[in-house]
BADOLUM-92706 format. One line per 10 residues: number of its first residue (from 1); their letters; for each residue x, y, z of N, C-alpha, C. Coordinates in steps of 0.1 Angstrom, whole numbers, plus 5000, padded with zeros to 4 digits. Layout:
BADOLUM-92706
NUM> a> X/Y/Z/X/Y/Z/X/Y/Z | ...
//
This chain:
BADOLUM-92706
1> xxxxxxxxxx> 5008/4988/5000/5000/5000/5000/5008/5013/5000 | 5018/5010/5007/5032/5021/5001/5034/5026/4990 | 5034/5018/4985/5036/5017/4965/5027/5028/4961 | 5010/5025/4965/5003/5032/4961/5000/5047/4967 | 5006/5047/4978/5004/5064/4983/5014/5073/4975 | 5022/5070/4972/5031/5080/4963/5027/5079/4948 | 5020/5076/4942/5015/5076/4927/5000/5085/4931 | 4996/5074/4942/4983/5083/4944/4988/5102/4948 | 4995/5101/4954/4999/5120/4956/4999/5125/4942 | 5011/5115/4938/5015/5128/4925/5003/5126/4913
11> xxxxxxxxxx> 4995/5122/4914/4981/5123/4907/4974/5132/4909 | 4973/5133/4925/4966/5143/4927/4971/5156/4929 | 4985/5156/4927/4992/5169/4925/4996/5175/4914 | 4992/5162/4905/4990/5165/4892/4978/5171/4886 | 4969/5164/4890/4955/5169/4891/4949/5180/4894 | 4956/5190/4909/4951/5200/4910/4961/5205/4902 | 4971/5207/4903/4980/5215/4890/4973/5216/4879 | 4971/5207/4868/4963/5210/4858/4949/5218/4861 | 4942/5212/4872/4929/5224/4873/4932/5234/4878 | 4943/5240/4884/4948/5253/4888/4950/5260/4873
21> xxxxxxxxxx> 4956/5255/4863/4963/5259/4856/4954/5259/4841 | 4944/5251/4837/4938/5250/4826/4923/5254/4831 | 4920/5261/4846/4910/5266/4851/4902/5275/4841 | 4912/5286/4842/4905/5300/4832/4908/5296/4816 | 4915/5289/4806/4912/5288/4802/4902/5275/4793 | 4900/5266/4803/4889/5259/4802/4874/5267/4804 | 4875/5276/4815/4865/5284/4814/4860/5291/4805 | 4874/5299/4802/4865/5307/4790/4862/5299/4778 | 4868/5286/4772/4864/5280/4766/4850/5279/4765 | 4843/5270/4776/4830/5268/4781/4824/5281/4774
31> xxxxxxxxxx> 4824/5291/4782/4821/5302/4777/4818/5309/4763 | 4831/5306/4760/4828/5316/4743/4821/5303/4737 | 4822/5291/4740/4812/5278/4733/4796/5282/4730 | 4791/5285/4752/4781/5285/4753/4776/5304/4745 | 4784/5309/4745/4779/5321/4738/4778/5320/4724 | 4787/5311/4717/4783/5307/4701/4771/5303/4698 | 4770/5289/4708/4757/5280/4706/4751/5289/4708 | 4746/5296/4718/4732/5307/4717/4733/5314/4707 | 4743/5320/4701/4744/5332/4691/4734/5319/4682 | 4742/5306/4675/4735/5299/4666/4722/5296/4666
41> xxxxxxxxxx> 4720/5295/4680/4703/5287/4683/4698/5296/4678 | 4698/5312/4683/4690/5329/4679/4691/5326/4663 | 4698/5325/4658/4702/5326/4646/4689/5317/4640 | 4692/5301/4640/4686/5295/4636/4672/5296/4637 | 4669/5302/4647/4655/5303/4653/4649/5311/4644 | 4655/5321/4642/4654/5332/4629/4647/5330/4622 | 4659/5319/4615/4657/5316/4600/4647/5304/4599 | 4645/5298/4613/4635/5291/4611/4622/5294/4612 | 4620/5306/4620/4611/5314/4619/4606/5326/4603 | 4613/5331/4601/4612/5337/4587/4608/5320/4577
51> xxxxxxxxxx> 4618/5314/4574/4609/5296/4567/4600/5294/4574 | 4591/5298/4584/4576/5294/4583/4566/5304/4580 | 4577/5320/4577/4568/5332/4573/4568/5328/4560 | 4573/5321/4553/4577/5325/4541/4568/5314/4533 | 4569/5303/4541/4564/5291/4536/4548/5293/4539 | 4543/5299/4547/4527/5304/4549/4527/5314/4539 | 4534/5321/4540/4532/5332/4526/4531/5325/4513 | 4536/5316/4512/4538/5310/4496/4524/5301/4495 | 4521/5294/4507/4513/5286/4508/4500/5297/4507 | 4493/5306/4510/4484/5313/4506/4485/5318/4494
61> xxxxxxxxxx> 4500/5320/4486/4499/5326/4475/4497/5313/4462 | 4499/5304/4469/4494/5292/4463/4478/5290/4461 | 4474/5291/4475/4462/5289/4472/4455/5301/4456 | 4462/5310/4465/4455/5322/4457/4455/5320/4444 | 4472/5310/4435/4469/5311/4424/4460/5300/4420 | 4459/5295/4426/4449/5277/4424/4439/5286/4423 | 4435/5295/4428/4421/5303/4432/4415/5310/4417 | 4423/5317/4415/4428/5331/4403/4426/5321/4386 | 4434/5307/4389/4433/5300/4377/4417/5298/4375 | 4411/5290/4385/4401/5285/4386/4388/5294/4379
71> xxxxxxxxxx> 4391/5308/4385/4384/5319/4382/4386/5317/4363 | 4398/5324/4360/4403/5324/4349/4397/5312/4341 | 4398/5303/4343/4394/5291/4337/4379/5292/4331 | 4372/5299/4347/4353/5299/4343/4352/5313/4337 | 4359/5324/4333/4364/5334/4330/4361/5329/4315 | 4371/5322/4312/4377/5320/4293/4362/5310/4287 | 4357/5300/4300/4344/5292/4293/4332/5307/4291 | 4333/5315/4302/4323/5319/4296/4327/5334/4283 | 4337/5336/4287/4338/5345/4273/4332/5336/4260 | 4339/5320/4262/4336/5308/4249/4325/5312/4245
81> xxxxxxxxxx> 4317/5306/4255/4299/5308/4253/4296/5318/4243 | 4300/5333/4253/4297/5345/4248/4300/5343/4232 | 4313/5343/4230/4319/5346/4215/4306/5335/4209 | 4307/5320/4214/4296/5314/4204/4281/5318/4200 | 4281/5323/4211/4267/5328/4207/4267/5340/4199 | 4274/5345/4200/4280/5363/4192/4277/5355/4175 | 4288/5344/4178/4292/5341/4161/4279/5337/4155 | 4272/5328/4162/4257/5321/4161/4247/5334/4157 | 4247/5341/4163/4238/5355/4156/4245/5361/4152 | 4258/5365/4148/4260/5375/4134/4261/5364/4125
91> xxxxxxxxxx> 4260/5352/4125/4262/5339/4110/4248/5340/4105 | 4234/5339/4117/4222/5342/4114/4219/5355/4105 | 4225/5365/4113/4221/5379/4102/4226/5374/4089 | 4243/5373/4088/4244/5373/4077/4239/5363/4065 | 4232/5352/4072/4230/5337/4064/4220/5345/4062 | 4210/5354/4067/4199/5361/4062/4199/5369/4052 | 4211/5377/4053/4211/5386/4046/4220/5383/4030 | 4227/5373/4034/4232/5366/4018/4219/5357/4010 | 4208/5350/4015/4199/5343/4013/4194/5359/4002 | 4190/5366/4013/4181/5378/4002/4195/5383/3992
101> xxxxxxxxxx> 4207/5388/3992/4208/5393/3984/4215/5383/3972 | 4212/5368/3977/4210/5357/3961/4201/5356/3954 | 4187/5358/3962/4174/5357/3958/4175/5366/3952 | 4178/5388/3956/4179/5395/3946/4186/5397/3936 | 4200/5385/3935/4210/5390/3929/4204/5374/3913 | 4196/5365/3919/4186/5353/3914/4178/5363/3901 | 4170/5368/3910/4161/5373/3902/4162/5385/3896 | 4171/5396/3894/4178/5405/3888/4184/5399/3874 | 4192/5388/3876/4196/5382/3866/4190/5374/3858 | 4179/5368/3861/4162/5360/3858/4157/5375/3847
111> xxxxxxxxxx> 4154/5382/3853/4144/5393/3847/4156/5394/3832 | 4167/5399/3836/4180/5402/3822/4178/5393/3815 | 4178/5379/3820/4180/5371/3809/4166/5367/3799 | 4153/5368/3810/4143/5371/3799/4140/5387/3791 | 4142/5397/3794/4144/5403/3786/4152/5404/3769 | 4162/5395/3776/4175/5397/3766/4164/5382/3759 | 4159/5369/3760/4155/5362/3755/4143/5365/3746 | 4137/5376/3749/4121/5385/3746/4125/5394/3736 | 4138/5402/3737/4150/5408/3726/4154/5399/3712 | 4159/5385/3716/4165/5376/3707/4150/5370/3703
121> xxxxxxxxxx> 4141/5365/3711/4130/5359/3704/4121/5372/3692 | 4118/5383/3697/4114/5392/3688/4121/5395/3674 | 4140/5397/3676/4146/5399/3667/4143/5386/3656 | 4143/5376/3663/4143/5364/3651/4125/5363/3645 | 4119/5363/3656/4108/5362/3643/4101/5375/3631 | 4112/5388/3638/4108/5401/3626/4117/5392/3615 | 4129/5390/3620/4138/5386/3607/4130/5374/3600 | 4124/5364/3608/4118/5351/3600/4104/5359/3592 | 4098/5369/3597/4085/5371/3592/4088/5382/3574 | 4102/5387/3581/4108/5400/3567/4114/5380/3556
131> xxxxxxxxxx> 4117/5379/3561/4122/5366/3551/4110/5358/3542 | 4098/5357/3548/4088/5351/3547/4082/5360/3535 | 4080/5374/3545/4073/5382/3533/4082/5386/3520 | 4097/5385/3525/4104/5388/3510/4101/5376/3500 | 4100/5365/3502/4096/5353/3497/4086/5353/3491 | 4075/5357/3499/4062/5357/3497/4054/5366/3488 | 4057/5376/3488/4052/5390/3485/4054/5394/3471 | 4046/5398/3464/4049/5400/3446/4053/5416/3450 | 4053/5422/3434/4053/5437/3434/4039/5442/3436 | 4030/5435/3433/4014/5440/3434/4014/5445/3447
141> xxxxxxxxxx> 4016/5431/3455/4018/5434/3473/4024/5446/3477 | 4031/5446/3469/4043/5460/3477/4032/5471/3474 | 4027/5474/3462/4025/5484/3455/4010/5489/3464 | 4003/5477/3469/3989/5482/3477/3989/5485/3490 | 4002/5475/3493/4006/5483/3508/4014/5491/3512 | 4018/5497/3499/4026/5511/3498/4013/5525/3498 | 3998/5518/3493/3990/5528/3493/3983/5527/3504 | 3981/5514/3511/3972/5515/3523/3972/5514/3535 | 3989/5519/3541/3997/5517/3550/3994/5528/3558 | 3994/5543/3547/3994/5556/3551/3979/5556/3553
151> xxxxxxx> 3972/5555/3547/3953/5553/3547/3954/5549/3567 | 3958/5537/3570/3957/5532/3574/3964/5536/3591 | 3971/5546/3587/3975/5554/3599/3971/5568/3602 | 3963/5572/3591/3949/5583/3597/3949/5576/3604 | 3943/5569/3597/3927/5568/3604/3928/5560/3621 | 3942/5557/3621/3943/5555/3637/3944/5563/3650 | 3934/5563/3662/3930/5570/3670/3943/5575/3674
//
């Protein structure tokens, strides 16, 4: 047990030595540690707090655009509608209004072409009837209805 009281001293003279001596700056170690870690906790806290301002913020502006589309969406059906129906009655007027100006542009060209047919049918049968009577007709003919032509337009009312 001899053995062990002189190891056991210088242990413990070693022991307070070293905590005499790495006292203060073991301390302040501790110290400037525990003043980092809080500096970092504040810090983190921060930023953990702003990431759940930020993340609520985005999350409403989320909603909002989910919201805004949705609108948008029933927005462009109904403009659809609108425009369909717009096109559906100005196609009416106009299918109206092209119907009449075929029928007028129909029968305009109807009336021309019987005219022009009432033109060609008259011209051909003067020419067939002057052909007939040049054929037909002596000089006697000529000579009586050279006198009874004018007779004959006195005496009209």
């Amino acid at each position: 047990m001899e053995t062990l009281i002189a190891p056991t001293v210088n242990i413990l003279v070693l022991v307070g030595f070293l905590v005499y001596v790495l006292r203060k700056p073991l301390k302040e170690f501790v110290q400037t540690r525990h003043v980092n870690c809080s500096e970092e906790l504040h810090k983190v806290t921060d930023l953990l707090k702003t990431a759940y301002e930020q993340f609520n913020e985005y999350t409403e502006k989320l909603k909002m655009i989910e919201t805004e589309a949705l609108s948008l969406k029933e927005q462009a059906l109904q403009d659809a509608k609108y425009m369909k129906l717009r096109i559906l009655s100005d196609a009416r007027k106009n299918y109206a209004r092209v119907i009449g100006d075929a029928k007028q542009g129909c029968d305009s060209m109807f009336l021309e072409f019987r005219q022009e047919l009432q033109k060609e049918f008259g011209n051909r049968v003067v020419g067939r009837a002057e052909k007939l009577l040049a054929e037909r007709l002596t000089k006697d003919d000529c000579i009586r209805l050279g006198r009874e032509f004018p007779r004959q337009v006195e005496s009209a009312p």
